[in-house]
N, C-alpha and C positions, 0 to 999 in steps of 0.2 A: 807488323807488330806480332811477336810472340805471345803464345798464350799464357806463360809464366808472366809478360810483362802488364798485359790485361789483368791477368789476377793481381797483379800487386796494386795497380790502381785500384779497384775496386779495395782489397784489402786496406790501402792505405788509408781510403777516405772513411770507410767503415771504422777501422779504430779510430782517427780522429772521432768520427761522432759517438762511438761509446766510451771514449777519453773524457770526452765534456761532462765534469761531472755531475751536474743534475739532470742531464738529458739519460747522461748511461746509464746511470744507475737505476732510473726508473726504469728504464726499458730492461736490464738485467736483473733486474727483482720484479719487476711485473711480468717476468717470461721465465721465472725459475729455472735462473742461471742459462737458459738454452742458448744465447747469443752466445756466452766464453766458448762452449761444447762446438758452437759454429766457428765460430773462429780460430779456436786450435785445429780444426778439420782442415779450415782453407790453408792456416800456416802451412799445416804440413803438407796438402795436396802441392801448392804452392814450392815449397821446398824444393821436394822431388822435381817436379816443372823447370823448377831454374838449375836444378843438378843436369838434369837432359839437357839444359839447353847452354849448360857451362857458363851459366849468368853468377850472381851474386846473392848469396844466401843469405847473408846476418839478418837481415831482417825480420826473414821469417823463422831464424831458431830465435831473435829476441823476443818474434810475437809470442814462440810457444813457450816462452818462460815466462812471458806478460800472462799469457792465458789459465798456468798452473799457478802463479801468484795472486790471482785476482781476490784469495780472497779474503788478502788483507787492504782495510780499506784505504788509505789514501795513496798506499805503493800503487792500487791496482792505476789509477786515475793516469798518474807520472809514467810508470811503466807501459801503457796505451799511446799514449802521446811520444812519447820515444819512439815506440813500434814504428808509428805513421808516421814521423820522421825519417827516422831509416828505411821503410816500407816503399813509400815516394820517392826519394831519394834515391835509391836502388831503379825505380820503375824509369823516373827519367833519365838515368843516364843512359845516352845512346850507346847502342850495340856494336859500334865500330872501334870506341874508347875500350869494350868488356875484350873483345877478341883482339886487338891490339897488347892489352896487359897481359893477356893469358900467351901469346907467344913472345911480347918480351920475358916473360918469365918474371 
């Protein structure tokens, strides 16, 4: 397993639980906003990871748009929960399906 695809698990399961809105939100107002500032970090570390590793990216430019929107309040909840949708989604597809597509073109 890739380290890009490691971070997406983690990233996934993470915005799932600051998607949930009374759990995140208390923990992103009880940590003045430091979890978004984490999570647009991981986005982008993340990014770059899957740019090397010729994996699939939407996910994590959706997170850093989730992470710069957050701070309108119900967008942020839905836009989290899409993240970790796509975020996961991304993580398990296997890597034989990514480098197959990328040479069918």
């Amino acid at each position: 397993m890739s380290k890009s695809r490691l971070l997406k698990w983690v990233i996934g399961v993470l915005e799932l639980l600051i998607g949930i809105s009374i759990l995140g939100d208390h923990v992103v107002f009880g940590m003045f906003w430091v979890p978004v500032l984490v999570m647009l970090a991981l986005h982008i570390l993340s990014y770059f990871l899957s740019k090397q590793d010729s994996g699939l990216t939407r996910g994590n430019g959706f997170g850093m748009v989730a992470a710069v929107a957050s701070f309108v309040p119900i967008l942020r909840n839905i836009l989290r929960i899409l993240t970790a949708i796509f975020v996961l989604y991304e993580a398990a597809t296997p890597e034989e399906k990514l480098t197959h597509n990328i040479i069918k073109g």
